[in-house]
N, C-alpha and C positions, 0 to 999 in steps of 0.2 A: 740472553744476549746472543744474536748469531756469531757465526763467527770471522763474518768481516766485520762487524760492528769492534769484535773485539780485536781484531786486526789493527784497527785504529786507534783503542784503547792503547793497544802494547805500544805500538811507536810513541805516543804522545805519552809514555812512564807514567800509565797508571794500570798496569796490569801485567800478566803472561809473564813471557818470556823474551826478553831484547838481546841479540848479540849486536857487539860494536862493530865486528867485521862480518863480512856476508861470511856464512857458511856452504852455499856452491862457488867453486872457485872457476873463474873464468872457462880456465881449462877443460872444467867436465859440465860445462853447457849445454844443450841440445835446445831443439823446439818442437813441441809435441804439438800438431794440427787438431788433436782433443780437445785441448785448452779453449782453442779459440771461439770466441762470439760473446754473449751475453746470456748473462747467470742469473738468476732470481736464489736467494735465503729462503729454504725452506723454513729454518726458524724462526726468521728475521726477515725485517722487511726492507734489506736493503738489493740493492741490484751491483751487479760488477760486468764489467766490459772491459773483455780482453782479444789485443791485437799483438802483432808481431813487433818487436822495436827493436834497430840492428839489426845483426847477421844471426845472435843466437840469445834475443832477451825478448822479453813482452814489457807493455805497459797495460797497467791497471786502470781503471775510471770509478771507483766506487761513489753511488749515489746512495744516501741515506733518503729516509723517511721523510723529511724535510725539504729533501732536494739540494741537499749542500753535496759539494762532489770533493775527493779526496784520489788525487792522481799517484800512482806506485809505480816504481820499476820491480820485475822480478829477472830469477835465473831460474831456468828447471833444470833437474839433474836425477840422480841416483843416489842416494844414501843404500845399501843393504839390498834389500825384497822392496825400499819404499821410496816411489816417487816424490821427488818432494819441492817445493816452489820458495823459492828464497827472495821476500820481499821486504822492499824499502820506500819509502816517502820518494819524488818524484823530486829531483833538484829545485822545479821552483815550488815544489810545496815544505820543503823544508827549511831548518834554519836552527840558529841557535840559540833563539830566545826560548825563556820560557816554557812550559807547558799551557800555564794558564793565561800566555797572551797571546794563543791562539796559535803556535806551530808547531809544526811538529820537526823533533828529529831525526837524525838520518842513520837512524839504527835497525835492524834489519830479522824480522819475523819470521819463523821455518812453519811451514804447513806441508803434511802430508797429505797426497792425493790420490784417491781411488778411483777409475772410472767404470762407470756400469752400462752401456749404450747412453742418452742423453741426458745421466744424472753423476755429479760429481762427490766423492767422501770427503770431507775434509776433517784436519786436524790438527792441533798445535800443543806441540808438548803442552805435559803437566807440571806448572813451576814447581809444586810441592817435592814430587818424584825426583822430579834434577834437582833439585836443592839438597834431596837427602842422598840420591848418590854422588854428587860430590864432597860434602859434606863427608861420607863415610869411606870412602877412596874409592867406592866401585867406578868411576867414572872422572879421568884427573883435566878438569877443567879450571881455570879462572875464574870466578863470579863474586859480581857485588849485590847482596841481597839487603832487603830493605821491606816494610811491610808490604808495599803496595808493589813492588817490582823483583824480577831477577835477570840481573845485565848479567852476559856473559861477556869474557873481556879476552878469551884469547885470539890467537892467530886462526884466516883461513884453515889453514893445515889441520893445527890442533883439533877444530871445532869440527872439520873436515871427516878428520881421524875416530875421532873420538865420539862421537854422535851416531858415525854409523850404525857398531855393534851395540851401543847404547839402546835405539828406537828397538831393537829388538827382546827387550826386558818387557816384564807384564808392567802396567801401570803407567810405560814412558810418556804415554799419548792419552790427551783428554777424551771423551766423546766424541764421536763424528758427526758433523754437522754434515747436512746436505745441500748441494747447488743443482738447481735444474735448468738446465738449458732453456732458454726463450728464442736466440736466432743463432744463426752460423755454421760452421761447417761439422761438421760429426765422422772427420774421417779415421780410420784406420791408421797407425804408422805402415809408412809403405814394406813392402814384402822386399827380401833380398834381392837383388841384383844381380844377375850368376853375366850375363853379359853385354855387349852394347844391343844386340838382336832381341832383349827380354823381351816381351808380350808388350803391348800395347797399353794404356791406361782403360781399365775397368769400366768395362758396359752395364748396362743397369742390370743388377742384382739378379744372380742366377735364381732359378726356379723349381725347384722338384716337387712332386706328390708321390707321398712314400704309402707303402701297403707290405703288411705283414708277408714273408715267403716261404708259407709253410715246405712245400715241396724241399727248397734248398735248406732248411733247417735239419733234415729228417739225416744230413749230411754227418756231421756231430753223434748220431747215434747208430752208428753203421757196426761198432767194435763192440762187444759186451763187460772187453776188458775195460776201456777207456769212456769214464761215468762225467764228464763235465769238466769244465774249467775256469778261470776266473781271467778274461780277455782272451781277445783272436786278433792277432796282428799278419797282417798277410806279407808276401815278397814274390814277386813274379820270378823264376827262376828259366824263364823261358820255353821253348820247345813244349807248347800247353802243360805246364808242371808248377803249379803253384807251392810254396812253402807257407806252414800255418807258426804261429809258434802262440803258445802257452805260457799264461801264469801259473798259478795253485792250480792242481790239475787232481781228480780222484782216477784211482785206477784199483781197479780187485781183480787179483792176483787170477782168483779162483775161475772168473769168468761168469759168473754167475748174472752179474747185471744187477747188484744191490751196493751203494754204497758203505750197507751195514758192516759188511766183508771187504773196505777200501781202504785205502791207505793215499792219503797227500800226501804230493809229491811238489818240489818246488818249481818244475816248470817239464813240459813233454813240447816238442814237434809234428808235426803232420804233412803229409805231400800230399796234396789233389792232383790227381791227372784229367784234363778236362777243362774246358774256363766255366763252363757252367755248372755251379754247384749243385743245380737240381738233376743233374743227370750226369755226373763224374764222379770218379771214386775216390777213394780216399785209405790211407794209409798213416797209422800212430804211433811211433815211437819212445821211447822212455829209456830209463836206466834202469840196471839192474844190481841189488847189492849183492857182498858173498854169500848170502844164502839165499840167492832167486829173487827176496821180497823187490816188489816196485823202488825206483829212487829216482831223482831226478836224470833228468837226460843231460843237462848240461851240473856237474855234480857239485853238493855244496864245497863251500869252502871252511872248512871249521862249523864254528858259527855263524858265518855267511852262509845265507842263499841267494839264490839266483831268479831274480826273474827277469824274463824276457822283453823287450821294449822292439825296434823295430828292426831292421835288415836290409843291407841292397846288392845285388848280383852288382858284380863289378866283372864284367871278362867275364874268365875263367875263376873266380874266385865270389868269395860270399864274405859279407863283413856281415857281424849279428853284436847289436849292443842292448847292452843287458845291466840291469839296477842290481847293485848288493843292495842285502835286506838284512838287519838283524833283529831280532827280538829283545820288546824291552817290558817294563814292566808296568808303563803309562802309556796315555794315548790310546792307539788306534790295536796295540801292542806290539808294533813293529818302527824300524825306521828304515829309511837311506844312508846308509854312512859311503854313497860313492857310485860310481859309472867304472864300468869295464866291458871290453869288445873281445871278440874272437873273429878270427880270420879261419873260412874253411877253403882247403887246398883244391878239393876235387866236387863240386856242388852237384854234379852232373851223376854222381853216385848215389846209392840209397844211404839216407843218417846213418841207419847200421854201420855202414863202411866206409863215413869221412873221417878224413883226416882235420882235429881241428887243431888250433894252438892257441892258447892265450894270446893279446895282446898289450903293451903297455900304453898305457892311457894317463893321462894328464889330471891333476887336480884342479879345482877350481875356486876361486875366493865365495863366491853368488853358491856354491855348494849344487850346480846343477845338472842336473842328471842326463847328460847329453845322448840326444838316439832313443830316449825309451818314449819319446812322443812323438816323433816320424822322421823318416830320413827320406831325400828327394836327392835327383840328380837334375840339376840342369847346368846348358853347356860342360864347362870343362870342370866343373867343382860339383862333389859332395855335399848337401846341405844334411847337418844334423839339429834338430829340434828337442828342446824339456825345457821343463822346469825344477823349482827349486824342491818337488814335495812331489812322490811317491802317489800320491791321492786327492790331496786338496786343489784348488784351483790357485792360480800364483803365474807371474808374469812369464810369459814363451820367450828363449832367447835360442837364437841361432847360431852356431858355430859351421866352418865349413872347411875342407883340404881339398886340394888338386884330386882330380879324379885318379889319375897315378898314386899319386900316394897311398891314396887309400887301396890301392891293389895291389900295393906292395904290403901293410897292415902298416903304414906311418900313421899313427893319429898322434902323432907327440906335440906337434902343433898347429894347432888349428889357428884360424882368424875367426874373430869375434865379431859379431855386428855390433855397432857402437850410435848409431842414431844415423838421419840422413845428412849432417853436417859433417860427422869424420867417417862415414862409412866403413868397412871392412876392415879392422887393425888387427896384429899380431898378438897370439899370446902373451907376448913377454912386454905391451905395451900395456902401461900404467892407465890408458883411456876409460873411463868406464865403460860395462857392454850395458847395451841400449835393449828394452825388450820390443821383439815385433808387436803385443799387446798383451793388456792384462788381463787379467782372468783368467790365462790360459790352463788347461786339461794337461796331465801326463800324461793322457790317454788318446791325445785327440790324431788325427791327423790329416797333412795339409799334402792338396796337389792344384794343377794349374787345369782349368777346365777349357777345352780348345773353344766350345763352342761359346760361351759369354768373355772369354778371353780374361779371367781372371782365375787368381787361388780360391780355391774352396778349403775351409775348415770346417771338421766333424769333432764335435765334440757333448762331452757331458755338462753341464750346468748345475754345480754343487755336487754335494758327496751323500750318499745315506738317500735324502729324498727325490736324490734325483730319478728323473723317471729311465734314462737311460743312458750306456755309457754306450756311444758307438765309435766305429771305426770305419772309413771308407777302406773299399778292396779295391782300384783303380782296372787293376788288372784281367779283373772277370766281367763274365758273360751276363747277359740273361734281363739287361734295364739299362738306364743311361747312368745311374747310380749307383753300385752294391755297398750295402753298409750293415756291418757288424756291428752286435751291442751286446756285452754279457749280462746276465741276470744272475745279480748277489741277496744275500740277506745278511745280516747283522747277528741272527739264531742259528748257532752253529746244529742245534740239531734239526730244526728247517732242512740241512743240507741233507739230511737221513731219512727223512722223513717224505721230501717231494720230490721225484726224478725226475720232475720236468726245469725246477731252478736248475742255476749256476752249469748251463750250459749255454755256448754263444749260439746267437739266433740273427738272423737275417732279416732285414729290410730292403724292400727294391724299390727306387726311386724315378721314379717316371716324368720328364721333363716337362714342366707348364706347356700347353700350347696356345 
């Protein structure tokens, strides 16, 4: 059964999962331009058509196999990391007779939603899973269960509250079923707003043809102390001086040029002088511990480390935001537990001889790792960029301060993007934050390209197979587009073994003509 087939099933109480009250509450509404047009069931042979309804709802048309059609209102909103679409029978297709004399009622089905360019995930809790956490207190909801159903019977709020942290349990969500677009729009959510002067609406899709740049590679192996690193995030510091900054970085000591004799380090700097990386120099700094050995440049904290994410000259100052990391014993064997920045006093000095200071930084409910997926300036506001995950792909969301403030090191509160119906809201506003789009990179980053008059985003596509993690350099010389991508492996001893991985390498992007 697809899963609008079964969408229909659950309203009409013979299946899934029913709550009595909608679970997006008015309040945290939005409208995603994604949604819109008409779907084809990949598993299923039904079709759905979907349009705007209101200021901030759609309406459904599902047509079965048959050709019987079955009208829905939905809401979109946010639960957690997961889009999700709160739909109900259409006022005149419902009622309160019956199941079996043919209507349905006006109880309301959560689907979560994934999008992939013109193919949609879908998904609907698993009744089993919700039945046994609430059932066992993980999860304190209402419900009346029965063989064939599971109504949930609390309040917005409650359902609101409590389903969030829930969807992010193994098991909460059935199978994904897939929609693929047949007509409509495929756009983007729209990019920040920094003023009323923004850029223009989007001309037809920029163009590059990229080609390997051996000569600016050769950039990275200039030191024999400094052996590779895992990312190159750039920051124009002005007066032809670009700043590099470093994740896992190897470094020997000895100088030799073997990483056999290296030691990782949680993250090093670089200054290029030059915009052109195939003919500028370059300069690598690091830390050092009390007895000489390499250590990070910006130093751990306990059992924090530090990696670096992106950076913006402000004035006379430098703001650099940076992901804790801790080590665990699942996974990838690291996490995120957090975002923290530093402010440097004198940028215009060599690293050796800045002054930096910590920053105090703000937590966040979404757990998102603000600044370590690109920071942008436009007009009078700071734009900072992440996501919720260190690696994985996961939704981009935007946070942004007065460009003042951010020169002063205020980042205590930022404003949040929240969709294009409440735009821009305060920290301390209860709105949910809205993401600029899904899939997004930790890694990736975005700027506004003069000549197609739109944001261009660089990024990676998946973890592990992916074939490259890049990074545009805005700043530099030498093509219409510079873009960095580091080269990892999974085999730590790979890393000993070839001196040509896990060093960042260049690509130059040469504009369609």
């Amino acid at each position: 059964m697809g899963k609008l087939a079964c969408l229909l099933a659950s309203i009409a109480l013979t299946g899934c999962v029913l709550s009595i009250e909608p679970v997006v509450p008015e309040s945290a509404a939005t409208v995603d331009a994604r949604l819109l047009g008409n779907w084809n069931e990949v598993e299923g042979s039904g079709q759905v058509a979907i349009s705007v309804a209101g200021t901030n709802g759609y309406a459904l048309a599902y047509t079965d196999s048959d050709g019987q059609v079955g009208r829905f209102e939905a809401r979109l909103g946010r639960l957690g990391r997961y889009l999700v679409l709160d739909v109900r029978p259409a006022a005149r297709d419902s009622g309160r007779r019956a199941p079996e004399a043919g209507a349905l009622i006006r109880g309301h089905v959560l689907l979560t939603v994934e999008f992939a360019g013109d193919s949609a995930r879908i998904a609907l809790l698993q009744p089993d899973s919700l039945h046994a956490a609430v059932v066992g207190g993980a999860l304190r909801l209402s419900q009346i269960a029965n063989d064939d159903q599971l109504i949930l019977t609390g309040t917005t709020d409650e359902l609101w509250r409590g389903l969030g942290p829930y969807l992010a349990r193994p098991g909460a969500l059935d199978p994904q079923g897939v929609w693929r677009r047949i007509a409509g729009p495929g756009a983007m959510a729209p990019p920040p707003r920094a003023t009323a002067s923004t850029p223009p609406a989007r001309q037809p899709a920029a163009c590059f043809e990229p080609s390997p740049w051996r000569d600016a590679d050769l950039l990275f192996h200039r030191d024999p102390h400094w052996l590779g690193s895992d990312g190159a995030s750039s920051v124009d510091l002005g007066g032809g001086r670009t700043l590099w900054l470093f994740g896992d970085t190897w470094i020997d000591r000895s100088g030799a040029g073997t990483r056999r004799s290296a030691r990782m380090v949680s993250n090093t700097v670089a200054i290029q002088r030059g915009s052109d990386p195939a003919t500028a120099t370059i300069d690598f700094y690091w830390g050092r511990g009390p007895d000489g050995s390499p250590a990070a440049y910006f130093p751990d904290r306990g059992e924090e480390r530090l990696w670096l994410g992106n950076g913006v000259r402000v004035e006379d100052r430098l703001v650099i935001f940076l992901n804790r990391i801790r080590s665990t014993n699942t996974g990838l064997g690291f996490e995120s537990v957090g975002w923290t920045a530093v402010i440097v006093q004198n940028p215009d000095a060599e690293p050796s001889a800045w002054r930096v200071t910590p920053l105090d930084t703000p937590s966040n409910s979404l757990g998102v790792v603000v600044g370590y997926a690109a920071v942008l300036r436009m007009g009078d506001y700071e734009y900072a960029f992440g996501s919720e995950d260190p690696v994985k792909s996961h939704p981009l969301y935007a946070a942004r301060w007065p460009v003042a403030a951010v020169r002063r090191g205020n980042l205590l509160r930022p404003e949040w993007w929240a969709g294009a119906r409440l735009g821009w809201v305060p920290d301390s506003s209860g709105a949910p934050r809205w993401p600029l789009f899904e899939n997004g990179s930790s890694d990736l980053t975005l700027h506004f390209d003069e000549t197609s008059r739109q944001f261009i985003v660089v990024q990676a596509v998946g973890f592990g197979p992916a074939d490259v993690t890049m990074r545009t350099a805005p700043e530099l010389t030498g093509g219409d587009l510079v873009v960095t991508y580091a080269t990892n492996t999974f085999q730590f001893a790979e890393h000993l073994a070839d001196g040509l991985i896990y060093y960042p390498r260049f690509l130059r992007l040469t504009r369609c003509r």
